[in-house]
C-alpha positions as CSV (number, residue, x, y, z in Angstrom):
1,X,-205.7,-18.5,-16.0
2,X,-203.7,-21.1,-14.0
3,X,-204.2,-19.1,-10.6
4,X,-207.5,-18.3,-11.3
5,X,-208.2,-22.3,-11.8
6,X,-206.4,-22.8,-8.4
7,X,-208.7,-20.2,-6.7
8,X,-212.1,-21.3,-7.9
9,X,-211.0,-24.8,-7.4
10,X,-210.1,-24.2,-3.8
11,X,-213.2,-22.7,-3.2
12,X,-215.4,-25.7,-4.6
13,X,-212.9,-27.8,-2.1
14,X,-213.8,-25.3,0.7
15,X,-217.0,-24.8,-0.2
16,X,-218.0,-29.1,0.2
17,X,-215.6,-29.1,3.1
18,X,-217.4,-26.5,5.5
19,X,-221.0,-28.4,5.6
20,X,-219.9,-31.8,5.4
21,X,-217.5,-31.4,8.2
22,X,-220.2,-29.6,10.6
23,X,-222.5,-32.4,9.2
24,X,-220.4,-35.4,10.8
25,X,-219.3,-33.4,13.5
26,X,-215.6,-33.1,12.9
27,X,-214.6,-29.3,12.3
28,X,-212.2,-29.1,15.2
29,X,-209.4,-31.7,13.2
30,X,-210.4,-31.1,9.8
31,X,-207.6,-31.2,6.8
32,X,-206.3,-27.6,6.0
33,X,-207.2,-27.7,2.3
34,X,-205.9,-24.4,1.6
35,X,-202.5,-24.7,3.5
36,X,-202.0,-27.7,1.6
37,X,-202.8,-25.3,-1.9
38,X,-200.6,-22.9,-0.5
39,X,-197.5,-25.2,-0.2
40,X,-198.4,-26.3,-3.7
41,X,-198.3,-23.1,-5.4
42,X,-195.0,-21.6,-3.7
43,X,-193.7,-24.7,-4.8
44,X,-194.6,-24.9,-8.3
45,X,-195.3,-20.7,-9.3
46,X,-193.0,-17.9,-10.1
47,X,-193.5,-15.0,-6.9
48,X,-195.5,-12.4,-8.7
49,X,-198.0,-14.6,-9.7
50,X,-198.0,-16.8,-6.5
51,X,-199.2,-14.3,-4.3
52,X,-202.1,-13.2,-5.5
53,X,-203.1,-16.3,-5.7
54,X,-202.3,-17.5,-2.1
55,X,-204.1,-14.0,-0.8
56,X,-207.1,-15.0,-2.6
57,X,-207.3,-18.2,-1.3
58,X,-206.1,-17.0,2.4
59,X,-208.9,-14.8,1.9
60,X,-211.2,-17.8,0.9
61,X,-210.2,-19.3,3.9
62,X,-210.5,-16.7,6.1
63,X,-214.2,-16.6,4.8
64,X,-215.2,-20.1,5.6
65,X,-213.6,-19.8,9.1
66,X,-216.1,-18.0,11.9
67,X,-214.9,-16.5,14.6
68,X,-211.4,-15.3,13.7
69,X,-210.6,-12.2,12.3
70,X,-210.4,-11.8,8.6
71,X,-207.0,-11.8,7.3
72,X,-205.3,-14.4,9.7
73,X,-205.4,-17.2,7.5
74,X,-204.3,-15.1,5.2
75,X,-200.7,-14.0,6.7
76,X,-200.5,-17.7,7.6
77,X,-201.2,-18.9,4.3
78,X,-198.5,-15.9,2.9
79,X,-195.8,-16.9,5.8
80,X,-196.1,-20.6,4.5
81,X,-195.8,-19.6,0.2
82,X,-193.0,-17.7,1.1
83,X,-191.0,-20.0,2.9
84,X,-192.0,-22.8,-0.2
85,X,-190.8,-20.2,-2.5
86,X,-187.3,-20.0,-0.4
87,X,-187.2,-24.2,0.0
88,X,-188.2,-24.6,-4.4
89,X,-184.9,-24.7,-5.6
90,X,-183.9,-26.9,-3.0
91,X,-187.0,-28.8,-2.3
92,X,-188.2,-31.7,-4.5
93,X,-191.1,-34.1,-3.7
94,X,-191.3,-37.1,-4.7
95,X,-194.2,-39.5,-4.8
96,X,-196.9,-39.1,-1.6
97,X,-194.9,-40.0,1.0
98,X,-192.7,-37.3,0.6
99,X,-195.5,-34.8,0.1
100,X,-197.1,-36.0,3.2
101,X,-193.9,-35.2,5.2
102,X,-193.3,-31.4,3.5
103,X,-197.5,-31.2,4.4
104,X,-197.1,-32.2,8.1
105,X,-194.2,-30.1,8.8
106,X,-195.9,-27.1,7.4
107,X,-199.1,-27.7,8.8
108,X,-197.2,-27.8,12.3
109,X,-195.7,-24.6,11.7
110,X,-199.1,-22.9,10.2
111,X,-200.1,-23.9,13.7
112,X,-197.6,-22.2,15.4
113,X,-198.0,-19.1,13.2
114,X,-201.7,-19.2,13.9
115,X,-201.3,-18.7,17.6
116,X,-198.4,-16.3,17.3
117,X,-200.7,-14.3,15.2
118,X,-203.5,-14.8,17.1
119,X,-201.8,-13.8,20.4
120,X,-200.3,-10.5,18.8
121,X,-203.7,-9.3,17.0
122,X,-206.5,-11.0,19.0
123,X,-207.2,-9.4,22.3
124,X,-210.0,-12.2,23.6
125,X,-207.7,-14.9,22.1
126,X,-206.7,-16.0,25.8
127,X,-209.9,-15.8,27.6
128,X,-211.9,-18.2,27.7
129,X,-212.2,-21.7,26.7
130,X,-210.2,-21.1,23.5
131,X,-207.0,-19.6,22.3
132,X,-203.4,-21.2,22.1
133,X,-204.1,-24.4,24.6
134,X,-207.1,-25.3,22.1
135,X,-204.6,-25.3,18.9
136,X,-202.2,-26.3,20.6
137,X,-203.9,-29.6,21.1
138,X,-205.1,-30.0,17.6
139,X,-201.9,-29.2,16.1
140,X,-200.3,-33.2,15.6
141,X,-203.9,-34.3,15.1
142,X,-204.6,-31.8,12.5
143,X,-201.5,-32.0,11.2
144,X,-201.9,-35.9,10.7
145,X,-205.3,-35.2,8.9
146,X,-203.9,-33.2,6.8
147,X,-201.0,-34.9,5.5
148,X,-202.7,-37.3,3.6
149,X,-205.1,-35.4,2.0
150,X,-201.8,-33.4,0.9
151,X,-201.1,-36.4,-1.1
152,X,-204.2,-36.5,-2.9
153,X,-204.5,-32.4,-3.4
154,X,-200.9,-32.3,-5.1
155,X,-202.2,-35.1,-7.3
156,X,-205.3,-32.7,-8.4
157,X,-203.1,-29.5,-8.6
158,X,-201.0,-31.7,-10.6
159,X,-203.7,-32.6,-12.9
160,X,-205.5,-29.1,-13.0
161,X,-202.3,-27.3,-13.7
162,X,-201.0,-30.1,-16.8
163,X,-204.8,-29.0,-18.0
164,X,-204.9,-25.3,-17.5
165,X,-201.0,-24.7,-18.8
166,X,-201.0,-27.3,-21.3
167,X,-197.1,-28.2,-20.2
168,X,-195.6,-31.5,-20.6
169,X,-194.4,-33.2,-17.5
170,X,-195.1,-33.2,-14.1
171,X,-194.5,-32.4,-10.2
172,X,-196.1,-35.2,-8.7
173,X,-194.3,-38.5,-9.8
């Protein structure tokens, strides 16, 4: 139940995101709503159930991104929950701040993972106007977009998980 509240809400983020982005005209830095789910879930859910979880929503994401091949985001979105699920035991957040640092730093490496990715399994990914000089650019700015809506996303996981699981106390303090 809880991951398949995190899934469909992750969509309805996605799903407002996409069109209101192209709307204003700011899709090239726009906030990484499912990395910033991703990090969440590896650091709040047990492995078996985390990864299904972060596939479907990798999957989400790869479906609201054109022109990359499906299952990038994906492998990005795995390599990041997997890394959270190594850091949980060590790793507490605390308050926004410190969940806007953990979200920068991981959005900077999804970048780098991204191109990595994109370089081993995309054979146009250096011709052209895009591939790794275009994310390469947008990594700090999308990384600095992203950070603060990190804040506000572990504040709504927070909230949908307290109402999904019914379990007293809380990540986010």
């Amino acid at each position: 139940m809880r991951g398949l509240a995190f899934i469909l809400l992750c969509f309805l983020l996605l799903a407002f995101e996409s069109p209101l982005l192209h709307q204003l005209g700011s899709a090239r830095y726009a906030p990484d709503l499912a990395l910033v789910a991703a990090i969440y879930i590896g650091l709040t859910t047990p492995f078996a159930r985390g990864v299904g979880t972060v596939l479907a929503i990798g999957l989400l994401r790869d479906a609201f991104t054109t022109a990359t091949p499906v299952g990038l985001y994906m492998e990005v979105l795995m390599m990041v929950f997997l890394i959270c699920q190594g850091l949980s035991r060590r790793l507490v957040v605390r308050g926004p701040v410190g969940t806007m640092v953990i979200v920068f730093g991981f959005s900077l490496v999804a970048s780098i993972a991204e191109i990595v990715l994109s370089l081993i399994f995309v054979r146009t990914f250096t011709q052209g106007e895009g591939g790794p000089g275009l994310i390469l650019v947008a990594m700090v700015p999308q990384a600095l977009v992203t950070a603060p809506f990190g804040a506000a996303l572990f504040w709504l996981f927070d909230r949908v998980d307290r109402l999904v699981t019914r379990a007293p106390g809380s990540v986010f303090s």
